[in-house]
C-alpha positions in Angstrom: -77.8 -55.7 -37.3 -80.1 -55.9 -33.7 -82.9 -53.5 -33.4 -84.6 -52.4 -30.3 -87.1 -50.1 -29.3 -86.5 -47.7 -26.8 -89.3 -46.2 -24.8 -89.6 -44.2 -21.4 -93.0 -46.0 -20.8 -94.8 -42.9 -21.4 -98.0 -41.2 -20.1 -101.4 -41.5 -20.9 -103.9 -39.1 -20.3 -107.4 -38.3 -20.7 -108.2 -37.1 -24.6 -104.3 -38.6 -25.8 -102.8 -35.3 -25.9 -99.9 -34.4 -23.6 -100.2 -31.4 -21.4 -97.5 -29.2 -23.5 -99.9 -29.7 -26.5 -100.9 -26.2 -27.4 -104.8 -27.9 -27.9 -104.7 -29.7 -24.9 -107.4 -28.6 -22.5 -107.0 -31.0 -19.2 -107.8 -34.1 -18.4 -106.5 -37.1 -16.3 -103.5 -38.9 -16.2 -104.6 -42.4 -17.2 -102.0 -44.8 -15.1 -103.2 -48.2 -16.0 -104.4 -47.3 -19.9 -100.6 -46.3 -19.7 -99.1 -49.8 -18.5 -101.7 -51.4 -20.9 -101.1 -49.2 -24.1 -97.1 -49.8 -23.3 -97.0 -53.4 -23.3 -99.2 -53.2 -26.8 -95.7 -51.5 -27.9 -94.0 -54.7 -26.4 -96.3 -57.6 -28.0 -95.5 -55.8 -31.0 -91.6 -55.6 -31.3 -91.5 -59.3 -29.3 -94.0 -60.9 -32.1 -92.4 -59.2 -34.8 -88.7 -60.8 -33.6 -87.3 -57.6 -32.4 -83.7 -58.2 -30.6 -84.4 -55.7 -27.6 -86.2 -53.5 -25.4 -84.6 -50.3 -23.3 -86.4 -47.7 -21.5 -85.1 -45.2 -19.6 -86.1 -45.0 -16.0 -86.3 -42.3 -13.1 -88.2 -40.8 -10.5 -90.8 -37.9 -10.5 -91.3 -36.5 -14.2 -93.1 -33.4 -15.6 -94.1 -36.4 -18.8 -95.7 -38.7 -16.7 -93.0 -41.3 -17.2 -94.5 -44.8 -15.8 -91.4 -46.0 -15.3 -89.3 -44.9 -11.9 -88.8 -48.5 -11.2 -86.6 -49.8 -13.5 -85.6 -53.2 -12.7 -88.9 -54.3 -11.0 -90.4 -53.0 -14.4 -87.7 -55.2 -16.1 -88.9 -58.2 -14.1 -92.0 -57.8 -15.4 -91.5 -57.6 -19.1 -89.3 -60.6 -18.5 -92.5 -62.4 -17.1 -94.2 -61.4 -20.4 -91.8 -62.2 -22.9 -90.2 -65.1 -24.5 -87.6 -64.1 -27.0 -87.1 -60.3 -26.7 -83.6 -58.9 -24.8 -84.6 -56.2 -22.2 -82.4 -53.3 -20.6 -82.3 -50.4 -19.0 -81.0 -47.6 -20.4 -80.9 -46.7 -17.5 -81.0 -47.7 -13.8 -80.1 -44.7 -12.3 -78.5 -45.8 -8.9 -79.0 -42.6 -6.3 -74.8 -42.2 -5.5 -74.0 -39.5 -3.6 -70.4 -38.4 -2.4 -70.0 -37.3 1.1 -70.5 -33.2 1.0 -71.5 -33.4 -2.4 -74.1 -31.1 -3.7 -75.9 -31.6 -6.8 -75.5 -30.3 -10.8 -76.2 -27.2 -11.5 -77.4 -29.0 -14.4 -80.0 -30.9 -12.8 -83.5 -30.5 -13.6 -85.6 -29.9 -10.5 -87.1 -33.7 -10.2 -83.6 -34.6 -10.0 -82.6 -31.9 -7.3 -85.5 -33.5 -5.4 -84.4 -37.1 -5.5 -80.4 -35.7 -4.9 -81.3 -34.4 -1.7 -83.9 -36.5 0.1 -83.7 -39.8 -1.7 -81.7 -42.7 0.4 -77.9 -43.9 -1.7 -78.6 -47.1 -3.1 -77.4 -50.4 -1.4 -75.3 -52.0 -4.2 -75.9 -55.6 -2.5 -79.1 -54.9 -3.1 -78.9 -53.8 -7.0 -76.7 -56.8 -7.7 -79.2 -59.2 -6.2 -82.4 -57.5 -8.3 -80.2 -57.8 -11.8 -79.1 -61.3 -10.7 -83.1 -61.7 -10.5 -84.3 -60.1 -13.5 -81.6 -62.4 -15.7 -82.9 -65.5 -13.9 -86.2 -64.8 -14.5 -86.0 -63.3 -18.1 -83.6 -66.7 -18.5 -80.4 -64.6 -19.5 -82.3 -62.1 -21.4 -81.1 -59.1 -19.1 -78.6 -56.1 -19.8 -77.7 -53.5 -17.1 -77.7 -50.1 -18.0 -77.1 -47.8 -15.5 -75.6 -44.3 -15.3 -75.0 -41.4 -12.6 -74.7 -38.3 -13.8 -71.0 -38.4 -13.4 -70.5 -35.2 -16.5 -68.2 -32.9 -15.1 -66.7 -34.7 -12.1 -64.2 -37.0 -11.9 -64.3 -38.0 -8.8 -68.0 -39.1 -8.9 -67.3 -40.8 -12.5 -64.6 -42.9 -10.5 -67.4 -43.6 -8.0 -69.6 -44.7 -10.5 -67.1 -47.0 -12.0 -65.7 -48.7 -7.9 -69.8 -49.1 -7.8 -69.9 -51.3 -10.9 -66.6 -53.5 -9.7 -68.5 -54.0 -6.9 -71.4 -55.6 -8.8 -69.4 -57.5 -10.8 -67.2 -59.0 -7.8 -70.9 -59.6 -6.0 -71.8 -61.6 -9.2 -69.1 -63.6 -9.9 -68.0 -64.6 -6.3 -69.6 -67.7 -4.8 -68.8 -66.3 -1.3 -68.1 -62.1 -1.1 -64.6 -62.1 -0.4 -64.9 -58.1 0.8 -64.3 -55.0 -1.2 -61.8 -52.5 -0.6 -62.2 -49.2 -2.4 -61.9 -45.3 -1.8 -65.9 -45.3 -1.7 -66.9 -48.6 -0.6 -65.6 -51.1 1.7 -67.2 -54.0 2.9 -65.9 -56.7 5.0 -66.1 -60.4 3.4 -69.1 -62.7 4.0 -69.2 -65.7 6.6 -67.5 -68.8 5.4 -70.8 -70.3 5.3 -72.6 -67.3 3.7 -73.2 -67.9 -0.3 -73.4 -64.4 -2.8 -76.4 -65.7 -3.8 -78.9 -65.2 -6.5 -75.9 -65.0 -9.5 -77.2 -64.0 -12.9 -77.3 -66.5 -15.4 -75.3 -64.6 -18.1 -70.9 -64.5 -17.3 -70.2 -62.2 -17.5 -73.5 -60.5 -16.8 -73.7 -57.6 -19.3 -73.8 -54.5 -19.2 -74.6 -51.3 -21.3 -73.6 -47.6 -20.2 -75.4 -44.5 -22.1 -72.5 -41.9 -22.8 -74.2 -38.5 -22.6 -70.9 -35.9 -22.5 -67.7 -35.8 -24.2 -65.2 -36.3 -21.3 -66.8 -40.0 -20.7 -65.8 -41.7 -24.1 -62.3 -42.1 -23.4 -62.9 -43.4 -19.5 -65.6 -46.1 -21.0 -63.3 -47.4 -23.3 -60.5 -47.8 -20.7 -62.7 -49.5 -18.9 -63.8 -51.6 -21.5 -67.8 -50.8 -20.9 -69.8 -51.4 -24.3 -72.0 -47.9 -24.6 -74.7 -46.6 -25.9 -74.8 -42.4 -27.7 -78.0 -40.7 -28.2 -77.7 -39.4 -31.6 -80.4 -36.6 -32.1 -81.7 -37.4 -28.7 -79.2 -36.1 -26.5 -77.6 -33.1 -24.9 -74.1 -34.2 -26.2 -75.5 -33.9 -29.6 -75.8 -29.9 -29.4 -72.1 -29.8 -30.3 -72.8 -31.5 -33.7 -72.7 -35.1 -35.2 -69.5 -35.0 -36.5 -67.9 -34.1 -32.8 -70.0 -37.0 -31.8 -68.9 -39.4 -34.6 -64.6 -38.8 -33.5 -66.3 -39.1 -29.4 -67.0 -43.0 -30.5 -63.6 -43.4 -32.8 -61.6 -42.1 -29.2 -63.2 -44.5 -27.2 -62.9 -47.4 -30.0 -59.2 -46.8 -29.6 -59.2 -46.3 -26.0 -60.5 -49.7 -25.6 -58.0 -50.9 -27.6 -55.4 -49.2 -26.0 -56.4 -50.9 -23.0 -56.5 -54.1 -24.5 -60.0 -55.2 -23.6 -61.2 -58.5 -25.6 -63.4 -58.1 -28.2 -64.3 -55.1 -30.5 -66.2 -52.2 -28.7 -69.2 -52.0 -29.0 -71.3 -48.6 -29.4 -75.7 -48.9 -29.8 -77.3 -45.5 -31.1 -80.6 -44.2 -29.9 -82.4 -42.4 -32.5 -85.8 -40.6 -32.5 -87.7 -42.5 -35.4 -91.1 -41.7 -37.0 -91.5 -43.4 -40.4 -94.7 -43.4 -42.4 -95.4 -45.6 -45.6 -96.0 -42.1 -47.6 -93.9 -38.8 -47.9 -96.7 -36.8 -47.6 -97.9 -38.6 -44.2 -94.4 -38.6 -43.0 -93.8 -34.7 -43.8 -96.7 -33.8 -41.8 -96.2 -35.9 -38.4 -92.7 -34.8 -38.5 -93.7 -31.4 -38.4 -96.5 -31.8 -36.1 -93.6 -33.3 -33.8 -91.0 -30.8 -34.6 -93.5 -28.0 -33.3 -94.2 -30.5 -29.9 -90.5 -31.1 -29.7 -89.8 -27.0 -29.1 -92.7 -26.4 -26.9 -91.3 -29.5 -24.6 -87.7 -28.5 -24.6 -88.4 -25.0 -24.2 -90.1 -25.6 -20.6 -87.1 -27.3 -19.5 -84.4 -26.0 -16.8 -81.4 -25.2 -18.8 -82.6 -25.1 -21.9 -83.2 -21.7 -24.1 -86.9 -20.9 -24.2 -87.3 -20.6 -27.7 -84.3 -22.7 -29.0 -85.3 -26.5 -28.9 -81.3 -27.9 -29.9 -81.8 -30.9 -31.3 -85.1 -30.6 -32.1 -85.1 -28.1 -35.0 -85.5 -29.5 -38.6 -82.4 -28.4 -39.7 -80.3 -30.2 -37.0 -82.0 -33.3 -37.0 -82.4 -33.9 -41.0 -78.9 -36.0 -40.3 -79.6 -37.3 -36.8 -83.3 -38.8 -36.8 -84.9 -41.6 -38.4 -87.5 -39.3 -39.6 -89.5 -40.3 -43.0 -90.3 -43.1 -45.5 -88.9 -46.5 -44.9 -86.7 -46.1 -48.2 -85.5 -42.9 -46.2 -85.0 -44.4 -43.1 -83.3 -47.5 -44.7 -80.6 -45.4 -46.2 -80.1 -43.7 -42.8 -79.7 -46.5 -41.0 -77.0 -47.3 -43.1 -74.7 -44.4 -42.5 -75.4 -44.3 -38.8 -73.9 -47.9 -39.1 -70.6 -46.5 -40.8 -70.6 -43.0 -38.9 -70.6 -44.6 -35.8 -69.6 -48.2 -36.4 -72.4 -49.6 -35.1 -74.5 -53.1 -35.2 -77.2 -51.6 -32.9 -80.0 -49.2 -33.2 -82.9 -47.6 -30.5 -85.5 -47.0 -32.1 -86.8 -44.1 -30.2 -90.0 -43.3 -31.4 -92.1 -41.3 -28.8 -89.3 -38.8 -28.7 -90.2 -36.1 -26.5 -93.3 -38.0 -25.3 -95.0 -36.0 -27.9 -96.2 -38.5 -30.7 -99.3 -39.9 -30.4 -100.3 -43.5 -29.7 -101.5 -44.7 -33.1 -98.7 -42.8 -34.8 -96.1 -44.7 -32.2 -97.9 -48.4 -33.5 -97.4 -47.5 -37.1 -94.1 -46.3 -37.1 -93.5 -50.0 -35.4 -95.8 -51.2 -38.4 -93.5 -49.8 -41.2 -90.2 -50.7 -38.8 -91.3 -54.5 -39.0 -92.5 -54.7 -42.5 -90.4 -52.1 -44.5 -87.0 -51.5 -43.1 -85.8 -54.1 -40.4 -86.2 -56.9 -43.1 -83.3 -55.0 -45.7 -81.2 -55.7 -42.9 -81.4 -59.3 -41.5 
């Protein structure tokens, strides 16, 4: 099996508390501790011969995420690593369909960006991928994803925006794009498509977050990634979620894509080397975990979902390694999966030294049963 860590590139502020900490009592917002305390995360999981980084990317955030610029922050990583895979998970391309108004699911950061954020230039997405692989020496994977949940129309934008890509990264010369949202005339004679990634086909990874998507990803033959315990989607229930990845596993089929199809699972993760120590961060979490999800838009103030004990005792990689081993192996059956995210500043609300041991115990006491 790969394992990867997945990470939002989280906050640090003054006192290491996070500001929906009951105890918290102020203090700064510590932007460069945060880059530097981050890339600790990354010397860890790249020494230790992790397979992959993701982290999720976005702009504005209530959590202090350091991370709204996703593939100049991949670039970066790439710069400072050797071995390690990196992806995003995800580039969130601003898309916007003429007249459209945003979700009434939106949060309000993402009203914000919705309605005075520029649309994206796709020429200019492909060339910063085709970058980030060169540089990271075809170590990149593109995850992207638009919100599409509940519209058809913008999930068949989404999916003419990534043909588009993939014709700007396999043509030597654009040959023009005709589509019901773009259209673009072709290049010069003379005029190259130039950076091209270094990967062909230049992969790509797209996070499945609602039930009507499954079936659509697998026609299209995109390799996806479910948030299990970490998601909205799971609200309805793991085994809902478990037949959403056997639909799209035949739906690719179906369509006759090459290969098997391939689904990675995010999980939040916090293991400790003793029961006791594990039973007591996890419900230090837990209590975080309702506090956070209980400010949210949209979610019920005193209900977390996901994050109540009960819920997540089959849906988290919470506990002793011996636990988390025999976890890991039914998510690998559940879901047929050869790829885990290891998510373990869910929430945002564990703190730093907890973050490095649960990487600690990862390394030394669970990845090893299964390489």
């Amino acid at each position: 099996m790969d394992f990867g860590l997945f990470t939002t590139w989280n906050a640090v502020y003054e006192g290491d508390m996070v500001p929906w900490d009951p105890d918290y009592k102020g203090g700064k917002l510590l932007e460069s501790d945060a880059y530097k305390q981050n890339f600790l995360e990354i010397d860890h999981i790249e020494d230790a011969g992790w397979d992959f980084v993701w982290f999720g990317g976005g702009h504005f955030s209530t959590q202090g995420s350091m991370d709204p610029q996703s593939l100049m922050l991949s670039s970066v990583i790439a710069n400072h690593t050797k071995n390690i895979r990196i992806g995003t998970s995800i580039h969130r391309p601003t898309l916007r369909l003429p007249g459209e108004t945003v979700s009434e699911r939106a949060l309000p950061h993402e009203r914000y960006a919705f309605d005075n954020l520029q649309p994206e230039d796709p020429f200019q997405v492909a060339e910063q991928v085709a970058i980030v692989d060169q540089i990271s020496e075809g170590r990149f994977i593109y995850g992207a994803g638009a919100r599409t949940r509940g519209s058809e129309e913008r999930r068949e934008y989404f999916f003419e925006y990534l043909e588009l890509l993939k014709q700007l990264w396999n043509e030597d010369s654009f040959s023009g794009f005709e589509g019901k949202h773009f259209n673009y005339p072709a290049f010069y004679e003379s005029y190259m498509s130039i950076p091209k990634p270094v990967q062909k086909p230049m992969p790509m990874l797209l996070p499945v977050d609602s039930q009507e998507s499954f079936v659509p990803m697998g026609e299209q033959g995109y390799r996806i990634a479910i948030g299990a315990g970490s998601s909205p989607h799971n609200l309805r229930g793991s085994t809902v979620l478990r037949q959403d990845v056997q639909d799209y596993r035949k739906a690719w089929m179906k369509a006759g894509h090459d290969g098997e199809p391939s689904t990675v699972v995010r999980v939040p993760t916090l293991v400790a080397a003793t029961q006791d120590k594990a039973d007591r961060r996890v419900e230090n979490l837990m209590d975080l975990a309702r506090i956070y999800y209980a400010g949210r838009v949209g979610i019920g103030s005193t209900d977390a979902g996901s994050a109540g004990p009960e819920a997540t005792q089959e849906v988290n990689l919470f506990g002793t390694p011996e636990e988390v081993v025999e976890k890991i192996h039914m998510f690998r059956e559940a879901f047929t999966t050869d790829e885990i995210m290891f998510e373990c500043n869910w929430t945002s609300s564990v703190p730093r030294e907890v973050v490095m041991d649960t990487l600690k115990c990862l390394s030394e006491d669970v990845i090893p049963h299964f390489k």
